[in-house]
Structures are given as C-alpha cells and as structure tokens.
TORKOL-4160 file (C-alpha; in steps of 0.2 Angstrom, whole numbers, padded with zeros to 4 digits, m for minus):
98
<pt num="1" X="0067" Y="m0077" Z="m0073"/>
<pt num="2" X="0072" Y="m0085" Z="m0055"/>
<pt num="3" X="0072" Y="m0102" Z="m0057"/>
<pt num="4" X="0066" Y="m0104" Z="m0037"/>
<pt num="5" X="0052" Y="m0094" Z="m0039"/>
<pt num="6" X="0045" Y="m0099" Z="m0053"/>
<pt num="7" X="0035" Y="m0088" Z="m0064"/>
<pt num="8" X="0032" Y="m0069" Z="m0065"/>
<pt num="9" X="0017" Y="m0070" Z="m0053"/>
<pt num="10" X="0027" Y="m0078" Z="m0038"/>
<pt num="11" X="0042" Y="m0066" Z="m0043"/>
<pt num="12" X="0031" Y="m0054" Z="m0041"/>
<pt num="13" X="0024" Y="m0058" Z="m0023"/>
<pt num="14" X="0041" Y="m0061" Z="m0016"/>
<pt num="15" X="0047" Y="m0044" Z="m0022"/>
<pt num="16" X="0032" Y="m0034" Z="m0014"/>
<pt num="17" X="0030" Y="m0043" Z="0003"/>
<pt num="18" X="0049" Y="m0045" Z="0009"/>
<pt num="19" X="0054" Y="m0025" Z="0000"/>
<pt num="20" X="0037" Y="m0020" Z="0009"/>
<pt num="21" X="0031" Y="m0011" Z="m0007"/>
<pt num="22" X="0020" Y="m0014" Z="m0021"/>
<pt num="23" X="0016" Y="m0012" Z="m0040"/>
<pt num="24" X="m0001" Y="m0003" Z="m0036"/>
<pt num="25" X="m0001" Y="0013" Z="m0041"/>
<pt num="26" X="m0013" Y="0022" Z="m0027"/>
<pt num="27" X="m0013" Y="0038" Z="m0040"/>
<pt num="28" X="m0020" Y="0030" Z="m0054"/>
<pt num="29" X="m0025" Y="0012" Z="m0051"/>
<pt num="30" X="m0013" Y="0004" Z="m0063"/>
<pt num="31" X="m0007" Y="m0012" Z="m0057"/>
<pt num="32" X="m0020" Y="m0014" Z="m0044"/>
<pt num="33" X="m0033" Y="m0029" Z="m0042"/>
<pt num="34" X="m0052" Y="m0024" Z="m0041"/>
<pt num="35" X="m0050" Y="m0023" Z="m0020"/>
<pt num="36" X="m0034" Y="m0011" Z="m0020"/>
<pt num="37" X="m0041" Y="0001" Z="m0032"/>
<pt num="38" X="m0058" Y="0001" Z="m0021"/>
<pt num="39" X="m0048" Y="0003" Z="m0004"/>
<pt num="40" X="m0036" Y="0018" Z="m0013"/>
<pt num="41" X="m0053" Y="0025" Z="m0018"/>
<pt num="42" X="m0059" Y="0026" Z="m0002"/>
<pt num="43" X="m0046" Y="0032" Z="0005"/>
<pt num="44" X="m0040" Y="0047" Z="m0004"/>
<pt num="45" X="m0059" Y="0054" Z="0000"/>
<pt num="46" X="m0050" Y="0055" Z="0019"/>
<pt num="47" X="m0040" Y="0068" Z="0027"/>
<pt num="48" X="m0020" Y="0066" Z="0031"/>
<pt num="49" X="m0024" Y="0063" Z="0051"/>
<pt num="50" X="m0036" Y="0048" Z="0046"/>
<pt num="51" X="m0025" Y="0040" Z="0034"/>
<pt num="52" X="m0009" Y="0043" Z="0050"/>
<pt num="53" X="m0020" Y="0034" Z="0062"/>
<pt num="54" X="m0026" Y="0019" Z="0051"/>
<pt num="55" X="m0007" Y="0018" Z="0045"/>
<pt num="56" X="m0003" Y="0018" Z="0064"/>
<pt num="57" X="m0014" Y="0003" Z="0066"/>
<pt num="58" X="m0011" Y="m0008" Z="0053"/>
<pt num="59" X="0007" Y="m0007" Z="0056"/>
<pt num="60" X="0003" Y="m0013" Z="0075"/>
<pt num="61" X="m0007" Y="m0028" Z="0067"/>
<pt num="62" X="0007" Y="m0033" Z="0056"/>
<pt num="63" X="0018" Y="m0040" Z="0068"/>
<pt num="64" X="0004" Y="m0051" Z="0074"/>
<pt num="65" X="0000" Y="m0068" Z="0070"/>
<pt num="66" X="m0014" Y="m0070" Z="0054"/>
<pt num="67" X="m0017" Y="m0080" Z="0041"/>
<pt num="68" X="m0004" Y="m0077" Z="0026"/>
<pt num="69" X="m0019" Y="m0070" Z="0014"/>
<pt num="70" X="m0025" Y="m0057" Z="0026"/>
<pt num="71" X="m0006" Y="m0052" Z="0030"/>
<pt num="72" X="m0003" Y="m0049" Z="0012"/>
<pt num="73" X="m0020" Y="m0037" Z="0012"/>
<pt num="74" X="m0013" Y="m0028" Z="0028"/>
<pt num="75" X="0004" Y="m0025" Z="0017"/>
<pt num="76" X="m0007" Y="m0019" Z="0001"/>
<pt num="77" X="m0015" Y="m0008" Z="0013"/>
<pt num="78" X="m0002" Y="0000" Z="0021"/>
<pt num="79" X="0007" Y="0001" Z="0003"/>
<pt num="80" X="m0008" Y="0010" Z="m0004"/>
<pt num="81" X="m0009" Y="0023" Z="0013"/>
<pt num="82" X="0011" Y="0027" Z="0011"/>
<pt num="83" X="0008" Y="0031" Z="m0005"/>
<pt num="84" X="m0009" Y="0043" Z="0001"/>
<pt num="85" X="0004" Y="0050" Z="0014"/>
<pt num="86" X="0019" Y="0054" Z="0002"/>
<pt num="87" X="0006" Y="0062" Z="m0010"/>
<pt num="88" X="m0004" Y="0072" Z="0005"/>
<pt num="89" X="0015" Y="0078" Z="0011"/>
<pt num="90" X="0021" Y="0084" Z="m0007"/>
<pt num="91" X="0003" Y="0092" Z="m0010"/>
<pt num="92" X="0006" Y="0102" Z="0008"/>
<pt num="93" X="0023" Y="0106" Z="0004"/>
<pt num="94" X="0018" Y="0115" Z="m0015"/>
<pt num="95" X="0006" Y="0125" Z="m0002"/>
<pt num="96" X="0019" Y="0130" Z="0008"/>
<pt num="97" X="0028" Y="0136" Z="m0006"/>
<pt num="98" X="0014" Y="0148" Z="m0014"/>
C-alpha cells in the first residue's frame, strides 16, 4: 500500500474525503459503520424533495468551519443521500418507461 499513508484504514479515509465518495453502500448497507446504515435507513423511508433539501443543506454546511470528525459525518451523509437521489431518479425513469 502507500507508504504515506500507512495502512488500508487511512488509505481508505484519504480516498473517500478528498474523491467526495464513499465505500458505503446506501442499498444494502455493505461497507457501512453501525451510524451509516442507521441514517441510510432513515432516509430511504423519505420522499426525493426531502432528501433534495437535506442534500441542499448539508452541502451549505460543508464549506464551513467544524471539527474534522463531524465534517467527515456531513461527507457520509451526503454520500449516503447521493446515492438515495441516483436510486430515486433511476426508480422515476423505469416509470417513465412503462
């Protein structure tokens, strides 16, 4: 692996903050802690125009100053809601199809 970085695990942190993705899968919960899994949960219960507007809002948070623990959960979040959003728009296109 990258000798800067160290192991896996901090390989792994560099990759999903600075590419702005993530391993979690919001479908099916493989790769995600406890906390991800929970929040993808509670999400996909939501409508499209509830997940837009709490996308909307994270992203206005993420530029502002925070602790780097709760920047990294902001960046889960939104990676998690992206996903939500990319399934919501494929499930609406299939519709539009039929």
């Amino acid at each position: 692996m990258c000798d800067e970085l160290g192991d896996d695990k901090y390989m792994q942190a560099y990759v999903e903050e600075y590419g702005g993705t993530s391993l979690c899968s919001a479908a099916t919960g493989a790769g995600c802690s406890e906390k991800e899994v929970k929040y993808a949960e509670q999400w996909k219960a939501k409508g499209i125009d509830d997940i837009n507007k709490q996308v909307t809002r994270l992203d206005k948070m993420k530029g502002k100053k925070m602790k780097p623990a709760l920047a990294k959960w902001i960046s889960q979040r939104l990676a998690i809601l992206k996903q939500l959003q990319r399934a919501a728009a494929a499930e609406q296109a299939s519709k539009d199809e039929l």
